[in-house]
N, C-alpha and C positions, 0 to 999 in steps of 0.2 A: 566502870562507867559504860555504860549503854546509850550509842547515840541514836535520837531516833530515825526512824524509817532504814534500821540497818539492816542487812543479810546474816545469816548467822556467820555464811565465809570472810562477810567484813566487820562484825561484833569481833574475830578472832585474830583478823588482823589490829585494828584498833586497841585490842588486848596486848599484842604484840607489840604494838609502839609503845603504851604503857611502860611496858617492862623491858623496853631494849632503847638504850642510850643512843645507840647506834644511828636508831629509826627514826629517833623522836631529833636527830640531831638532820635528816633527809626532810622531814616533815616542817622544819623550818624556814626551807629553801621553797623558793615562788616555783610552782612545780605544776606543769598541766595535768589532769584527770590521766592521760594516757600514760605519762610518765609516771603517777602514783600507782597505777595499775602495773609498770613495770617491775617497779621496788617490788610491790606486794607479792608478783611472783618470782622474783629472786629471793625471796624471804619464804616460799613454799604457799602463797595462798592467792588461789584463784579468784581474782575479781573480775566484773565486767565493768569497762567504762559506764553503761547504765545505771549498773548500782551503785558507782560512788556518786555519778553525777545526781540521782537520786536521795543520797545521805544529807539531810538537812543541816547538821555540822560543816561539813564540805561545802555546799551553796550559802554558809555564812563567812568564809574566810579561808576552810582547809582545815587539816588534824594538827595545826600550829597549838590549837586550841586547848589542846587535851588537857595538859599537864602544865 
């Protein structure tokens, strides 16, 4: 799933929640943009708060969404 207006660093993350229990389980939790930027790089992918706040999936609710 490709959300739109993504980054390819955040298409790869969002890939990553997909397929990690772990993540998708962090993605659940009421979580500010900076804190999802933290996960993301404890997880190995650099985002900028810009870009997520930019991801139209994220200004509908969050990556609660994905899955």
């Amino acid at each position: 799933m490709s959300a739109p207006g993504s980054s390819p660093q955040l298409k790869a993350f969002l890939k990553a929640v997909l397929d990690t229990p772990e993540l998708q389980t962090k993605m659940q939790e009421e979580i500010s943009t900076e804190r999802l930027v933290a996960i993301a790089a404890d997880y190995g992918h650099q985002l900028s708060v810009g870009e997520v706040n930019d991801n139209a999936l994220w200004q509908a609710g969050g990556f609660k969404y994905l899955y």
